[in-house]
N, C-alpha and C positions, 0 to 999 in steps of 0.2 A: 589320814585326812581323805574323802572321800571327794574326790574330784566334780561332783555330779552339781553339788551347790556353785562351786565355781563357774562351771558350764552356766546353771541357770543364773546369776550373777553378771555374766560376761559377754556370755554368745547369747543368749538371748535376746536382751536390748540392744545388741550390736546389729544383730539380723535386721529385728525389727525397725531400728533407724533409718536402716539401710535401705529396706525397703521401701520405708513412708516415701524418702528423698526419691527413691528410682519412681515408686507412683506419682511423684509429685512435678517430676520434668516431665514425665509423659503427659499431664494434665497440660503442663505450660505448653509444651508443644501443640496442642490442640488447643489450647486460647490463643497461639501467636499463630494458628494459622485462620481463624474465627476472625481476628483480628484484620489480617493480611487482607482478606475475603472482603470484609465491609469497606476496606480503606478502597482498594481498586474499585467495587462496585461502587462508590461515590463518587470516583474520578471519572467511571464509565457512564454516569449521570450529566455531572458537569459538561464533558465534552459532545454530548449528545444532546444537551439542553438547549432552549432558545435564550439562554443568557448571553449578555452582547460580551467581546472579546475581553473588555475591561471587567469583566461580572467574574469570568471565565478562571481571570490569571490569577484576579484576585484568592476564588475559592482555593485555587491550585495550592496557591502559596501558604492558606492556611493551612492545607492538609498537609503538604510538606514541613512544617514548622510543628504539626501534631507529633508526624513520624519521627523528626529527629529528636524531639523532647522524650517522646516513649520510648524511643530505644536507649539513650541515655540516663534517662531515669533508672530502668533494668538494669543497666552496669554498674549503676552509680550504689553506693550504700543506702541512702537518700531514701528516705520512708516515707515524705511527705509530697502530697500527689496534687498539691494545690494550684502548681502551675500550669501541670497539666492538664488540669479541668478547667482552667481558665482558654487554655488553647483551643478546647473543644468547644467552648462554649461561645467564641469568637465566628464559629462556623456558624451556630442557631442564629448569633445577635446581626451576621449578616444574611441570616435568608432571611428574617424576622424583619429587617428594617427595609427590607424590600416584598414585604407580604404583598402590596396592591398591584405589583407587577410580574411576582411569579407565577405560574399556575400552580394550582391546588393539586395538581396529580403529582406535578414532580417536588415540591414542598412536605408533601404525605412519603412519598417515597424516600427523599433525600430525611427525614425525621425517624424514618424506620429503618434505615441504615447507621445513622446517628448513637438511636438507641442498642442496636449491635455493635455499634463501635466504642460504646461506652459500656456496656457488658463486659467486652474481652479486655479492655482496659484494669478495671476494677480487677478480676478475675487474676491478670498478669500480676497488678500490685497487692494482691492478695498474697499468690505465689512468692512474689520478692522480697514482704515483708513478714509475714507469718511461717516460720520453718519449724523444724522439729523442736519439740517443748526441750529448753535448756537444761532443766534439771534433770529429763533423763540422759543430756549427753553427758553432764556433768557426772553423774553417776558411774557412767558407763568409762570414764575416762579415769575416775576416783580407784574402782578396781581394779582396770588393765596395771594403774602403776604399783598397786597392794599384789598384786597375783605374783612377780617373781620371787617375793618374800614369803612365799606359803607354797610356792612349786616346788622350789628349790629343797628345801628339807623334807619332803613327800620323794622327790624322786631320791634322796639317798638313803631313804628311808626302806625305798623298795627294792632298791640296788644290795645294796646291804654295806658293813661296815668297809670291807674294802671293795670301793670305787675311785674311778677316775676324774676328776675335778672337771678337770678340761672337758668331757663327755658332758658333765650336770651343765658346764658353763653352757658350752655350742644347744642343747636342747632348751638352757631356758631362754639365752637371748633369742634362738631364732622364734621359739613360741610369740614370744614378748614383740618379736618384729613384724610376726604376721599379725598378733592384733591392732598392733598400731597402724599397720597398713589398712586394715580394714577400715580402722577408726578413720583414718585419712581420704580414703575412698568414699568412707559415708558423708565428713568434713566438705568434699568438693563437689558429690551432688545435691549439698545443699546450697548453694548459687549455682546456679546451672547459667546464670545470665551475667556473671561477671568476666569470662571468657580466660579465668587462668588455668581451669582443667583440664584435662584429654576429651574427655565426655561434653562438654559442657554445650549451650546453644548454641549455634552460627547463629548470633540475630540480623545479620545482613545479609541472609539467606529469605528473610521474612518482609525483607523492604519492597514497597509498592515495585518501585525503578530497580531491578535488579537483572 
């Protein structure tokens, strides 16, 4: 049996999963810092605005009530981002119903931060809900457990008739252990934002207040 289909079988889509997921936290990491960036430049708006102190705490609050929902949302399984857009949308509906006494410079600005802040929003619930296509893991997971029933009598194959059990055993489990390690390693950078990995995001590394 010629080991080389196994290989492309096995290691192949293993790689590549593995891959997608590692390019796929580094993306998150650059939308949760895009993210970060638009939230403080709003706050640094607010506090520097001529909105009166009650305007002030108000905004505060929403934007704080944005951050805890978006970071929870990330951890959470929770696909559905409906809340969340309604939190953001609490910040338009209050500078909107104060149009004839804001000025137009800081309404234009605070709207163009808005819109970056719903950018990296989207972008983040993109990342949380859309991972690696299932059926290549499933595939990928279909062979690792088919591969020690086809190793196995290949290596005693090349061994020759007398061999040692115990030697075919220690080669295939530990083979069999590193791919499942891999498989598990691919497994955890795919939520980078649920926080049970080694690797995974510090998202409270990414809070306005930190």
């Amino acid at each position: 049996m010629d080991l080389t289909l196994l290989s492309i079988a096995i290691i192949f889509p293993l790689v590549f999963t593995i891959r997608g997921s590692f390019r796929r936290r580094e993306k998150a990491l650059e939308h949760l810092s895009q993210y970060r960036s638009a939230m403080k430049t709003l706050y640094y708006f607010i506090t520097t605005s001529t909105l009166s102190e009650n305007e002030e705490a108000s905004l505060k609050l929403l934007l704080e009530n944005i951050e805890n929902k978006t970071l929870l949302h990330l951890k959470s399984q929770q696909g559905d981002i409906k809340n969340l857009d309604n939190e953001v949308n609490k910040v338009y509906n209050f500078i909107h119903s104060r149009r004839e006494t804001t000025p137009k410079g800081l309404k234009d600005k605070l709207f163009k931060y808005l819109c970056d802040l719903h950018e990296a929003i989207d972008n983040l619930n993109g990342i949380h809900v859309h991972r690696t296509p299932v059926s290549l893991k499933a595939y990928c997971k279909v062979f690792i457990y088919i591969f020690p029933l086809i190793y196995s009598p290949t290596i005693i194959y090349n061994i020759g008739i007398e061999y040692n059990p115990w030697a075919v055993y220690f080669v295939v489990v530990l083979t069999e252990f590193i791919l499942i390690s891999l498989y598990n390693i691919q497994d955890d950078l795919e939520y980078p934002f649920d926080d049970k990995g080694l690797d995974d995001i510090k998202l409270d590394h990414f809070k306005v207040l930190r």
